[in-house]
C-alpha positions as CSV (number, residue, x, y, z in Angstrom):
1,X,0.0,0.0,0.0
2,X,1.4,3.5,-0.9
3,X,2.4,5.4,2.0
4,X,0.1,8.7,2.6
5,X,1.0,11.6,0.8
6,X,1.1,14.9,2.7
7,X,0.9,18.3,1.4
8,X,3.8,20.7,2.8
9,X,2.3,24.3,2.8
10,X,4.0,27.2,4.3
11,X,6.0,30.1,3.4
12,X,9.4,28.7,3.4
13,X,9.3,28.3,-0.1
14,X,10.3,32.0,-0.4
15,X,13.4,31.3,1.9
16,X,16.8,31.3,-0.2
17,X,17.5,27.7,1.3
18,X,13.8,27.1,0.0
19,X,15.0,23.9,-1.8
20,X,16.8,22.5,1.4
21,X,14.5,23.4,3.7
22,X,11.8,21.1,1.8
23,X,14.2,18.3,1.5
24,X,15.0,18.4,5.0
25,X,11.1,18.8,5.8
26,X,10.1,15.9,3.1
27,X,12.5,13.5,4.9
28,X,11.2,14.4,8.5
29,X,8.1,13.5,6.8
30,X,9.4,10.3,5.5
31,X,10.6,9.5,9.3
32,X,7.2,9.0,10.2
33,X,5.8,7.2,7.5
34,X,4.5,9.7,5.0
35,X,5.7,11.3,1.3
36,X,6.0,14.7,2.0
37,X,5.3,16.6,-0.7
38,X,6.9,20.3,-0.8
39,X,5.1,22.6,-3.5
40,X,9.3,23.3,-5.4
41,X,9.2,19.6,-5.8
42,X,7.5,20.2,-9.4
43,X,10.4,21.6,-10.5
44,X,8.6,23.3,-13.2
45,X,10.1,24.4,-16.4
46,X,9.2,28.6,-16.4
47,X,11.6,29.6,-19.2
48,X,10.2,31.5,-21.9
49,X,7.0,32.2,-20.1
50,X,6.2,36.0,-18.8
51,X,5.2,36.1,-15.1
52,X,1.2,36.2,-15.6
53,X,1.4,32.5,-17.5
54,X,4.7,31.7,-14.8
55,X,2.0,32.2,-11.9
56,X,-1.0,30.5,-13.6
57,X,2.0,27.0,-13.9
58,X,3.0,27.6,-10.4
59,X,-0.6,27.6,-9.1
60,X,-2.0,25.1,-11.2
61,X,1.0,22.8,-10.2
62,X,0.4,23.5,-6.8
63,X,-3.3,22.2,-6.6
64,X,-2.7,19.1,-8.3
65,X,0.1,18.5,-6.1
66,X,-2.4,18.8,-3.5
67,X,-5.8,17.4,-5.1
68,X,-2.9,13.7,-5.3
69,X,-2.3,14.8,-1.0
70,X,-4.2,13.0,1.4
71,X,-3.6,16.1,4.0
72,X,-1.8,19.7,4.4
73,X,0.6,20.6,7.1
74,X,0.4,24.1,7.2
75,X,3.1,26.6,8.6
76,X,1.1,29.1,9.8
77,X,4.0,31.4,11.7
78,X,3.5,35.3,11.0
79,X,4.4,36.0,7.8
80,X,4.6,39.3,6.4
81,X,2.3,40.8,8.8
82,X,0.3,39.6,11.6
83,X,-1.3,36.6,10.0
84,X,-0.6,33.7,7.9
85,X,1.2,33.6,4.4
86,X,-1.6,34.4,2.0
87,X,-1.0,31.4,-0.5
88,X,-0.9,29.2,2.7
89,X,-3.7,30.2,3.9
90,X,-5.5,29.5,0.1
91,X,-3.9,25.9,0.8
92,X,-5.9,25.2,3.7
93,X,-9.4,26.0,2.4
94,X,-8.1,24.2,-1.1
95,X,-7.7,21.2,1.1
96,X,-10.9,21.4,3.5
97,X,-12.3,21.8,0.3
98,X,-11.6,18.4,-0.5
99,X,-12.6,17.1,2.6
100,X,-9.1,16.6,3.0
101,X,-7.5,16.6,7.0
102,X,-5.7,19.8,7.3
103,X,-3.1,20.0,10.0
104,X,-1.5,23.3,10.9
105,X,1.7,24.9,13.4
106,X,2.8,28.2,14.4
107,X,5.9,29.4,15.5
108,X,4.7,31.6,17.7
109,X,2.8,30.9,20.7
110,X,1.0,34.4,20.4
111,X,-2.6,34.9,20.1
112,X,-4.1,37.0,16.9
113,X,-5.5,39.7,18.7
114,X,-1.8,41.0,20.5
115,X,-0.5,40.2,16.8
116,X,-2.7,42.5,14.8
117,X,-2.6,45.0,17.8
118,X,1.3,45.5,17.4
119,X,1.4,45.5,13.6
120,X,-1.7,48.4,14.2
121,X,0.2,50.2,16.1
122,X,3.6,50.3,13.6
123,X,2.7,53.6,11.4
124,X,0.0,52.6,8.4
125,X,1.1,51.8,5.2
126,X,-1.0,54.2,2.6
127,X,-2.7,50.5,1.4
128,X,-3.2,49.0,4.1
129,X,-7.1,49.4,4.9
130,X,-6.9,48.4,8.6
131,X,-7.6,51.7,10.8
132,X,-8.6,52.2,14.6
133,X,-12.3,51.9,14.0
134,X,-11.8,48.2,12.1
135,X,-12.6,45.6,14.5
136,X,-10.3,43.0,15.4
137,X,-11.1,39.4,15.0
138,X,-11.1,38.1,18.8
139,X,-12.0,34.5,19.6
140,X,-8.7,33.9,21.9
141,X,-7.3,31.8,18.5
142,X,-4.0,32.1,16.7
143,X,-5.2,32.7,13.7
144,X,-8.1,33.7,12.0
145,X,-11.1,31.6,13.0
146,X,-12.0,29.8,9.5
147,X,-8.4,28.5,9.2
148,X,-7.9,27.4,12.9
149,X,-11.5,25.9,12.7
150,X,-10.4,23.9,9.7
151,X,-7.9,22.0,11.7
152,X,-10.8,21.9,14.7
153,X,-13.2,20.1,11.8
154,X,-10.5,17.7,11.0
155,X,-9.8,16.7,14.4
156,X,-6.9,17.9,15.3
157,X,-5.9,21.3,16.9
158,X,-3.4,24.0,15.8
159,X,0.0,23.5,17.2
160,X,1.7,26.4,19.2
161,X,5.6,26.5,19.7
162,X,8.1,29.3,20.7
163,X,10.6,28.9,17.9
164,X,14.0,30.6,19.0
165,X,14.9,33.7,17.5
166,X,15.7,33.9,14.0
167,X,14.0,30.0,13.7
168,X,11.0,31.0,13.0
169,X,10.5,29.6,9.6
170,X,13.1,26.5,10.1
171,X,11.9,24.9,13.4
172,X,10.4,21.8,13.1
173,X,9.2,20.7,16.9
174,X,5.7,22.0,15.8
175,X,6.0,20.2,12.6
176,X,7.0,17.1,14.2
177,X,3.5,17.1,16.5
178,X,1.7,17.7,13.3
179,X,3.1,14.4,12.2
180,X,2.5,12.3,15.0
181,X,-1.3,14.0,14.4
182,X,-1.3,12.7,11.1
183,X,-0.4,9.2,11.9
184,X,-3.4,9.0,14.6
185,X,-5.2,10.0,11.6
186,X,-4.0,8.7,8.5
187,X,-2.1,5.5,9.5
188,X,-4.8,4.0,12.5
């Protein structure tokens, strides 16, 4: 039987060690039974191609990578603000989409609203709609409530870790107790 295939969303793939961080995180994977698969792994061919149809291979590549997953991990430390990478997030509801468990860290033990409240109070970028008046999403969660209810629906519960410093995006402790989730729920 073919071992379950596990989608590896995050935001590392915009790391400039992107390619060894997902061999390193596909071979954690393979430690506890699973193919991880890492979204660079299509090594797609972009030459010739201007960056409109570049992004329509990438994205396209990256949901039949993950309609052929039987979950997502999800990184979903800070990333370039107070939430979750964008396309990460897009992951996750691709794969509760497909009725598919999704599984999902953070490096940061902080909840959303002391998140959002710090980047608010940095001074506002001219397009950045958030303003004083904008309500805050606060249901004591991590992140906001459809993604960390995803993971709720698929039995599981988001993962919180203090990376060190500067380990944000390569820490794997979370990671690893996403896997042991997975194998109570892919492998019993």
């Amino acid at each position: 039987m073919p071992r379950p295939r596990i989608y590896l969303a995050g935001p590392e793939v915009f790391l400039p060690t992107a390619n060894e961080v997902g061999r390193i995180k596909c071979a954690v994977a393979a430690e506890y039974g699973f193919d991880g698969i890492y979204p660079l792994d299509a090594s797609l061919d972009l030459s010739g191609l201007d960056k409109r149809a570049q992004a329509t291979l990438i994205s396209r590549s990256n949901e039949d990578l993950m309609r052929t997953s039987d979950a997502v991990i999800a990184n979903l430390t800070p990333f370039r603000g107070a939430s979750a990478d964008a396309g990460t997030a897009f992951e996750v509801g691709f794969m509760r989409a497909l009725a598919r468990p999704v599984l999902g860290y953070t490096n940061t033990p902080l909840d959303y609203v002391p998140r959002a409240t710090a980047v608010r109070s940095l001074p506002r970028l001219p397009f950045d709609a958030d303003a004083a008046s904008v309500a805050i999403e606060d249901f004591d969660l991590s992140e906001n409530l459809m993604i960390e209810i995803a993971i709720q629906a698929s039995r599981s519960s988001l993962v919180r870790h203090q990376a060190p410093a500067g380990q944000e995006m390569t820490d794997l402790t979370a990671f690893r107790v996403c896997l042991d989730e997975a194998r109570r729920l892919l492998l019993v």
